[in-house]
C-alpha positions in Angstrom: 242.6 178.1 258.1 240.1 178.9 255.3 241.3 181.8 252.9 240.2 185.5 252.9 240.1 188.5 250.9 242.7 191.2 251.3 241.1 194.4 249.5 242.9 197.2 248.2 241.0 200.5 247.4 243.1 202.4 244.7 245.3 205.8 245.8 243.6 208.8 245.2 243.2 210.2 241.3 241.6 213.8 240.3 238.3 212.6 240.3 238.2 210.8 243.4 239.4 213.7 245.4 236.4 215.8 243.5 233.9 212.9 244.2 233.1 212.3 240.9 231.9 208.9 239.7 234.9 207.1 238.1 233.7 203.6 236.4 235.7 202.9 233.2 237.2 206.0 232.5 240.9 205.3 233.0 242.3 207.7 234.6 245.9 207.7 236.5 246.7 208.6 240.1 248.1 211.9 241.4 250.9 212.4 243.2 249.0 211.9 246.5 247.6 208.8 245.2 251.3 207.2 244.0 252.6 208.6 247.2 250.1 206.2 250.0 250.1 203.4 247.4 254.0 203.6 248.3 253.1 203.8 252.0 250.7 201.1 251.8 253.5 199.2 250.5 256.1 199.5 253.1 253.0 198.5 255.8 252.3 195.5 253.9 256.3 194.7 253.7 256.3 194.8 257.4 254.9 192.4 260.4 252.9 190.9 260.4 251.7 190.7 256.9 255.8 189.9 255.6 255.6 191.2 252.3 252.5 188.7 251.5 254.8 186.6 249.3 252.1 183.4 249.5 249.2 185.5 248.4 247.9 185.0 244.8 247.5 188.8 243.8 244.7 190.4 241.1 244.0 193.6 240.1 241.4 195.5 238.0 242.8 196.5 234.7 242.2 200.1 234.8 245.1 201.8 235.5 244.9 203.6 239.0 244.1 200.1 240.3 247.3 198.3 238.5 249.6 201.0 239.2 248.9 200.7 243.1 249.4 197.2 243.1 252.8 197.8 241.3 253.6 201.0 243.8 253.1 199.2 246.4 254.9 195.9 245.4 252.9 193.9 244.3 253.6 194.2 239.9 253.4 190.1 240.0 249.2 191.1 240.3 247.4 189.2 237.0 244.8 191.4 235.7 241.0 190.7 235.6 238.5 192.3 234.7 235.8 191.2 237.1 237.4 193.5 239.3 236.6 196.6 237.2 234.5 199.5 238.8 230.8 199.9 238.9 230.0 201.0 234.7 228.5 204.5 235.7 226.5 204.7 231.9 225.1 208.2 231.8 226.5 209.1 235.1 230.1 208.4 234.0 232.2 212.0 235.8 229.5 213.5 237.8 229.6 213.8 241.6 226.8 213.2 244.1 226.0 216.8 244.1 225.3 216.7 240.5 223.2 213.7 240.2 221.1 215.4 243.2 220.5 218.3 240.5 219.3 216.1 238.3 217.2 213.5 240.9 216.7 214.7 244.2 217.0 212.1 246.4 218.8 209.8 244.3 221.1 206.9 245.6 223.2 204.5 243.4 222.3 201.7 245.5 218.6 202.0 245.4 218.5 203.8 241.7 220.7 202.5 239.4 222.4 204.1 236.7 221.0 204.6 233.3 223.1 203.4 230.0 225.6 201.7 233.0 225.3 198.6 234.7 223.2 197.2 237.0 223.6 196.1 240.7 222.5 192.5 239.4 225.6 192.7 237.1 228.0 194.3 239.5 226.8 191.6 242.3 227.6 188.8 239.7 231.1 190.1 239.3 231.5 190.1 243.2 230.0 186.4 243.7 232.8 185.8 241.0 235.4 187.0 243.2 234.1 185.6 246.2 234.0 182.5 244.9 237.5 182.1 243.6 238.8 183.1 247.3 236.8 180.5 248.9 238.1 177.9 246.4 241.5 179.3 247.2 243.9 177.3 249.3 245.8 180.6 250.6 244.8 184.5 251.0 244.3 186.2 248.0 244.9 190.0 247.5 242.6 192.2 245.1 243.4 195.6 244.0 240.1 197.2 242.6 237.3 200.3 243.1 235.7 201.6 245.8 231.7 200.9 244.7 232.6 197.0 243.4 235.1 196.5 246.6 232.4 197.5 248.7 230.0 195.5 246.9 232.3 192.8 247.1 232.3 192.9 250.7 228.4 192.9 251.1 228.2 189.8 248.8 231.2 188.2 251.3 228.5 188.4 254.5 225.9 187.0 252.0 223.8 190.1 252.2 221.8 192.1 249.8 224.4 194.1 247.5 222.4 197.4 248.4 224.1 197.0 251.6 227.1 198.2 250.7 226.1 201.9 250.8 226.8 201.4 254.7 230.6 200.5 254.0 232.6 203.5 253.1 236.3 202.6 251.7 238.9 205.9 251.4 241.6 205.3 248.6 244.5 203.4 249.7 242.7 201.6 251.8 243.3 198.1 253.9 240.1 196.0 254.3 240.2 192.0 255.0 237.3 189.4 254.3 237.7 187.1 256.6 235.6 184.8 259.2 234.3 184.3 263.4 233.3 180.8 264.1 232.6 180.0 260.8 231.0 182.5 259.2 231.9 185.3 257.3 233.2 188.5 258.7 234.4 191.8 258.4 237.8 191.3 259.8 239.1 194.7 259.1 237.5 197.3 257.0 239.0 200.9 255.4 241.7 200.5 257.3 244.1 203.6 256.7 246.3 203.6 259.5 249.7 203.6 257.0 248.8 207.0 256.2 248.4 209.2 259.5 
């Protein structure tokens, strides 16, 4: 069977839960955040995913992403930075509301973000990851950001990276990259179910 991508959306941290844009500012989860990364945990212990042990396991090295893997068992995750979130630039902290303030109309995935990265950049990264799961002989399992994992999973289909401002992904979230006769696929996506 040819690999896929489990994807991990990190637990909840003070920005996220005021919608601020959180790129490299390294910030550490709240108590909610520790609490479904620990949830997440016990599902992925359980059938049918058996505690994962084959999977090779990364992680982006900002610290709510690495402190979820470890929460929820997974501290054997090597570190890599192509897995870091979106570089925000001059948008680093502000939430949607904000940047409408400041351009009406504004999207991310259309505009861009001055002094940050751009979707070129944040695409490369993604083709990265995707192409080290494909060369992998087993599932892998990433632990990363909510804008690059839902770029990542844009990039999986082969489609245009502005695409992925139709896939939402909640913290603590369970998504899998996976394929349908062949091709690739959405196999699951912001799956939450640990957490009702």
């Amino acid at each position: 069977m040819a690999s896929r991508i489990l994807l991990v959306r990190h637990g909840q941290t003070e920005w996220s839960l005021a919608g601020r844009h959180t790129g490299r500012t390294d910030i550490p989860l709240t108590e909610e955040g520790r609490r479904t990364a620990l949830l997440l945990g016990a599902r992925l212990a359980r059938a049918p995913w058996e505690g994962l042990a084959d999977v090779e396991v990364r992680t982006s090295p900002l610290r709510r992403a690495s402190e979820t893997a470890a929460l929820a068992g997974f501290a054997r995750a090597k570190e890599w930075d192509a897995l870091m979130e979106w570089d925000y630039g001059e948008y680093e902290g502000l939430t949607p509301a904000e940047l409408q303030a400041i351009r009406p109309g504004f999207t991310i995935w259309r505009d861009g973000v001055p002094g940050g990265e751009p979707l070129s950049s944040l695409a490369a990264r993604a083709d990265e990851v995707v192409s080290w799961a494909r060369s992998s002989a087993r599932d892998v399992l990433v632990f990363a950001h909510g804008h690059f994992l839902r770029t990542l999973g844009a990039r999986w289909l082969g489609l245009d990276p502005s695409f992925a401002t139709a896939l939402r992904l909640d913290p603590a979230s369970l998504s899998i990259l996976g394929w349908a006769y062949g091709a690739p696929a959405l196999e699951r996506w912001n799956d939450t179910g640990h957490l009702a």
